[in-house]
C-alpha positions as CSV (number, residue, x, y, z in Angstrom):
1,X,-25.4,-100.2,-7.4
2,X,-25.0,-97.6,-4.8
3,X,-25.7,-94.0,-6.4
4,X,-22.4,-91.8,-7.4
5,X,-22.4,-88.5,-5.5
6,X,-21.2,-85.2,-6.8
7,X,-18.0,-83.2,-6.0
8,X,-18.1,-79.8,-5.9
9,X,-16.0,-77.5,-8.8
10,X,-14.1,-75.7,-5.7
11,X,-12.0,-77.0,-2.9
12,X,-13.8,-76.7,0.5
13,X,-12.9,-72.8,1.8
14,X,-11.0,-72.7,5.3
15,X,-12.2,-70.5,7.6
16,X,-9.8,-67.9,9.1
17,X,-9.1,-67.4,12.4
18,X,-11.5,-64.6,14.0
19,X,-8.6,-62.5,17.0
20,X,-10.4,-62.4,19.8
21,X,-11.8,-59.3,21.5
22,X,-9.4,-59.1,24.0
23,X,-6.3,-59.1,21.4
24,X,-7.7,-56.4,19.1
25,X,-8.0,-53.9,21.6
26,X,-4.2,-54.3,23.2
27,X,-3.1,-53.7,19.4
28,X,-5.3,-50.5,19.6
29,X,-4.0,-49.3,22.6
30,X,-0.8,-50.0,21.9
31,X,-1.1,-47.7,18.4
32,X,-2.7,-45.1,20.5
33,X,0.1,-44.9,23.1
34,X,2.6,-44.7,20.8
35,X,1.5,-42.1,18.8
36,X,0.4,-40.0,22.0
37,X,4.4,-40.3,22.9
38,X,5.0,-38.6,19.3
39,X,2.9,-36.1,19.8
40,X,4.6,-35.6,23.0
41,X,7.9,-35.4,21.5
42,X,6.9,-33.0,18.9
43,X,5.3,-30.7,21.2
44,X,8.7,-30.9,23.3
45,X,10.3,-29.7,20.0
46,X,7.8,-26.9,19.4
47,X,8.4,-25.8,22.6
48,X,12.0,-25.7,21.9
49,X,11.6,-23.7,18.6
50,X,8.8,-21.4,20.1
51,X,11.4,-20.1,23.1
52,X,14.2,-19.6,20.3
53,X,11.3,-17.5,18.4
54,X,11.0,-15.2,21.6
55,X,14.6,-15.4,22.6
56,X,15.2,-13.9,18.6
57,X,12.2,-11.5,19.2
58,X,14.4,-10.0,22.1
59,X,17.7,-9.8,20.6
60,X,16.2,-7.8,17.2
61,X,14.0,-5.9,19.7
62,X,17.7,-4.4,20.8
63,X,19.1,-4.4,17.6
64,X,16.6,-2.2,16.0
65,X,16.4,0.0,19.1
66,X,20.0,0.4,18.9
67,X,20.2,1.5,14.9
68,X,16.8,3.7,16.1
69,X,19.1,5.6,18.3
70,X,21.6,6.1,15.3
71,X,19.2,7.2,13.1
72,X,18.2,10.6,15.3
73,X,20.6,12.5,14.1
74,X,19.7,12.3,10.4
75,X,15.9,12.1,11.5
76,X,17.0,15.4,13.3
77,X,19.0,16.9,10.0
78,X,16.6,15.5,7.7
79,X,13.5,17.5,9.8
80,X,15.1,20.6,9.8
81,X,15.7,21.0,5.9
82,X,12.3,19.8,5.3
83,X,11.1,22.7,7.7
84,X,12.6,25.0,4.9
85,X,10.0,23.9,2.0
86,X,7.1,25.5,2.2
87,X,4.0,22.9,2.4
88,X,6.3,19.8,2.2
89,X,4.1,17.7,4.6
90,X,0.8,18.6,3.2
91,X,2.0,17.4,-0.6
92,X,3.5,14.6,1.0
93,X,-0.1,13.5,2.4
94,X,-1.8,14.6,-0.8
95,X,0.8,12.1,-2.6
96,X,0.4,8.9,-0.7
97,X,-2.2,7.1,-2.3
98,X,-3.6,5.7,1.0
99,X,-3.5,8.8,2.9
100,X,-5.2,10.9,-0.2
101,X,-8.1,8.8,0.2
102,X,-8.4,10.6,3.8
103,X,-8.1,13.7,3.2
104,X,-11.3,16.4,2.2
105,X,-10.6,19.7,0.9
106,X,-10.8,21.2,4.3
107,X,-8.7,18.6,5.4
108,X,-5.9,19.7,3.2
109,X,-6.5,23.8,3.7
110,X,-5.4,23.0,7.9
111,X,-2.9,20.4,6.6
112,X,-1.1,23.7,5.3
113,X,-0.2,24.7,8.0
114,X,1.3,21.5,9.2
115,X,5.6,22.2,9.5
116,X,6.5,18.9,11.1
117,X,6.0,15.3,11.8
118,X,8.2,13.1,13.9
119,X,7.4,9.5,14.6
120,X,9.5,8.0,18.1
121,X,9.1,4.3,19.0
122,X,9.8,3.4,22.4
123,X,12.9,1.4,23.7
124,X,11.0,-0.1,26.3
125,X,9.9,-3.5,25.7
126,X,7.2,-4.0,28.0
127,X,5.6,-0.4,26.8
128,X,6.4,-1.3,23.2
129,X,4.8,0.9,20.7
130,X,5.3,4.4,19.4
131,X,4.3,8.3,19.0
132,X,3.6,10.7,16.1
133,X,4.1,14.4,17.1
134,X,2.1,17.0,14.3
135,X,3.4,20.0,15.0
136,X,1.7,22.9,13.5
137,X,2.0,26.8,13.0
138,X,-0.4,29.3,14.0
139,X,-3.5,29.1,11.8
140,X,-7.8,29.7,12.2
141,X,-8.8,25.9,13.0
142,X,-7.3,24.7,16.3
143,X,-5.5,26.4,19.7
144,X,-3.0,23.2,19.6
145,X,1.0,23.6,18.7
146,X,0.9,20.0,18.6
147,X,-1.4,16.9,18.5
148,X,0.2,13.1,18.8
149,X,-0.7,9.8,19.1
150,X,0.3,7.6,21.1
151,X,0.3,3.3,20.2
152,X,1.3,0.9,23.3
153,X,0.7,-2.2,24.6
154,X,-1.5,-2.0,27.5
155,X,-1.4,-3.7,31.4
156,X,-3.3,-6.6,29.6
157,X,-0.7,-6.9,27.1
158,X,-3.6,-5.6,24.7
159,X,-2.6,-2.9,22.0
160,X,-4.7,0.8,23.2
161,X,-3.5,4.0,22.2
162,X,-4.4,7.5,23.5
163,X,-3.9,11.1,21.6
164,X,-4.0,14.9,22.2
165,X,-7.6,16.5,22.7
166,X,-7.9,18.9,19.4
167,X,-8.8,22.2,20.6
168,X,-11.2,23.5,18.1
169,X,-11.8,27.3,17.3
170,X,-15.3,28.5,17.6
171,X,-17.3,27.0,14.1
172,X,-13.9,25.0,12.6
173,X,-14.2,21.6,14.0
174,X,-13.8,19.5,11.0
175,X,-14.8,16.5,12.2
176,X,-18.3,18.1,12.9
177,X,-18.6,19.8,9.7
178,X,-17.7,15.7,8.3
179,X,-20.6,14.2,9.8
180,X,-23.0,17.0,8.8
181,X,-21.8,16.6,5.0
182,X,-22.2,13.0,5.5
183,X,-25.9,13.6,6.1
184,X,-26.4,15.8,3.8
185,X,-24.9,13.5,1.0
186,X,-27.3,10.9,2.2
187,X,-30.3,13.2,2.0
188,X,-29.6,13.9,-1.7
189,X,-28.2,10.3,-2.7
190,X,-24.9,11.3,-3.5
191,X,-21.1,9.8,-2.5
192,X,-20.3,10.0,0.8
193,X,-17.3,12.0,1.5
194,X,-14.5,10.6,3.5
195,X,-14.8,11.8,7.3
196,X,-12.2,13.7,8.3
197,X,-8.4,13.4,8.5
198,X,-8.6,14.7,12.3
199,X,-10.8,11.8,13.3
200,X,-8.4,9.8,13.4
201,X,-7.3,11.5,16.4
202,X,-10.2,10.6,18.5
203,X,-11.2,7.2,17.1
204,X,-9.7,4.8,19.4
205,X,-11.9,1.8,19.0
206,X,-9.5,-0.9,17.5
207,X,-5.7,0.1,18.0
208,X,-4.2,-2.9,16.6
209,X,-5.4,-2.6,13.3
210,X,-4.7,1.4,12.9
211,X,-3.9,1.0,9.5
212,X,-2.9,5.1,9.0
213,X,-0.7,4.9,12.3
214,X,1.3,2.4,10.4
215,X,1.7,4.4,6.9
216,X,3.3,6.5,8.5
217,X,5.5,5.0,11.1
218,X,6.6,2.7,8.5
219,X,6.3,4.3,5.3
220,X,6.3,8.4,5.1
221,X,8.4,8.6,7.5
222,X,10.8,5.9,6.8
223,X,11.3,8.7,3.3
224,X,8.7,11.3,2.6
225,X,10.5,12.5,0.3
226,X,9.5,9.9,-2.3
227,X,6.0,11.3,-2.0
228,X,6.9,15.1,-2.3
229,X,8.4,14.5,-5.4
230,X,5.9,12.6,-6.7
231,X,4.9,14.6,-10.1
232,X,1.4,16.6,-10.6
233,X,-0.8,14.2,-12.6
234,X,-2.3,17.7,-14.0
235,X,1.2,19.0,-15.1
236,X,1.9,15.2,-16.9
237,X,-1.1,15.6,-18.6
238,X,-0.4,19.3,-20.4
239,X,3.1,17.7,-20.8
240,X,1.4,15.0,-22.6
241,X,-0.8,17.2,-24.3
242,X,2.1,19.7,-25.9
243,X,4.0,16.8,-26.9
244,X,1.1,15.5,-28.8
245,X,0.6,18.9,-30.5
246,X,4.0,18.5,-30.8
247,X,4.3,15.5,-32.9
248,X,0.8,16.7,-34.8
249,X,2.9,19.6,-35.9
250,X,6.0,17.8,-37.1
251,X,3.8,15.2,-39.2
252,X,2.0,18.1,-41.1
253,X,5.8,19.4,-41.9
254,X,6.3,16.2,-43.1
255,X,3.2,15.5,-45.0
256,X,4.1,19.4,-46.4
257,X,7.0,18.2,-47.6
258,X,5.7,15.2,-49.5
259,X,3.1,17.0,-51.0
260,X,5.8,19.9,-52.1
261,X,7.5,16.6,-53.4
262,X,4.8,14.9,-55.2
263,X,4.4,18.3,-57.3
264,X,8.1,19.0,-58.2
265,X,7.9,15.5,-59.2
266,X,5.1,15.9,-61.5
267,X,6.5,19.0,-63.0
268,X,9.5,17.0,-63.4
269,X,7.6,14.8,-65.5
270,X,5.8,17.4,-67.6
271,X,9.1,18.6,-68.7
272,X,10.5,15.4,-69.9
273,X,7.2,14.8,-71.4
274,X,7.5,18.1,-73.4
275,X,11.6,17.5,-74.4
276,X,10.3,14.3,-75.8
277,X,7.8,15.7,-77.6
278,X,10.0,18.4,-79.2
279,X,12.6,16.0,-80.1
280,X,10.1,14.0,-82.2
281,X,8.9,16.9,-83.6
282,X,12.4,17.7,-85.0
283,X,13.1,14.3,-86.2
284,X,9.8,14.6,-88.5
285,X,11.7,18.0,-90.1
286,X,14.6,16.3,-90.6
């Protein structure tokens, strides 16, 4: 007898079809190509978007250079009240709580005699920027009437900017006396003070991130007002204070008047207790 031979528990397996080289890389480039021409046709889009952007820039660019110019006649008004109240720009500055942080004591003494701020942007678009006029009265620190600065766009299209030279009277330049505190502090370990306010004036070393340029272009004098009238922490806190004596006093009155209470009550009491007593006492005669 011829011997039986074994069959194997699973079908034979097929072997699939390997694509050749040649086809796999068509199917690639193909894939490629037509995702470059998507890319292609969004980029044609962005394109389309990005010059509706700067057409948009334009056309707001004239709309807020046209409500600018309706605006300087209530700048104008609004300058010459303020003109009238003594030290308005100075408690202005002291207000702002980014501005405060600027500001030494000497700082605030010339800021005294500070009588007007006025903030002008420029209509033209390729200049593009602004100017802040100080204008102060006669006082001991500096010779100037006025110190500005000036924020534009450079020939590069870079942002610069540019201000008044301070003209310092003999022993009151601030920004001197700054530095020297600054050492000093150092020297003895303490907090630095801030340098001073007027540095600002010559620092020119990053104009498009003037942080205090902008405060002020866009924020004090958009309404200074807001700041002037900001109320004295000191005078809230004696406010506070009498209030609180205040309410002390009126819960004394009151804990007075309880007390007065509790006693009538308790003589009250003793006199009942007594008319019961001699009422007994009568009923035992009887």
């Amino acid at each position: 007898l011829a011997p039986c031979r074994r069959r194997s528990p699973l079908p034979p397996q097929k072997k699939k079809p390997r694509p050749s080289p040649a086809r796999g890389l068509k199917e690639t480039s193909k894939g490629e190509k037509e995702q470059q021409e998507i890319i292609e046709n969004i980029d044609e889009v962005q394109n389309e978007i990005d010059r509706l952007n700067e057409q948009a820039s334009e056309e707001i660019l004239k709309v807020e250079q046209k409500y600018n110019r309706l605006r300087q006649p209530f700048f104008q008004k609004r300058s010459e009240l303020i003109a009238k109240i003594p030290n308005f720009w100075v408690t202005t500055f002291v207000n702002h709580p980014q501005i405060s942080t600027l500001l030494g004591e000497e700082d605030e003494e010339a800021l005294h005699y500070l009588i007007g701020v006025e903030v002008t942007e420029f209509e033209d678009i390729i200049k593009s920027g602004y100017k802040i006029d100080f204008h102060f009265d006669e006082n001991p620190y500096f010779e100037n009437k006025v110190i500005s600065r000036e924020f534009h766009l450079n020939e590069s299209g870079d942002p610069s900017s540019t201000s008044t030279e301070i003209k310092w009277k003999s022993g009151k330049d601030l920004t001197k006396r700054s530095s020297q505190r600054q050492n000093i502090a150092i020297r003895k370990r303490k907090h630095e003070e801030p340098e001073s306010f007027f540095t600002w004036f010559k620092d020119h070393s990053d104009a498009g991130a003037d942080d205090l340029g902008e405060v002020i272009k866009d924020d004090i004098w958009q309404n200074p007002l807001q700041y002037y009238l900001v109320p004295d922490m000191d005078d809230e806190e004696e406010g506070e204070g009498e209030e609180d004596n205040d309410d002390d006093e009126e819960e004394e009155g009151l804990e007075d008047v309880d007390e007065e209470g509790d006693e009538d009550e308790g003589e009250e009491d003793e006199d009942d207790d007594e008319g019961e007593e001699g009422e007994e006492d009568e009923g035992e005669d009887d």
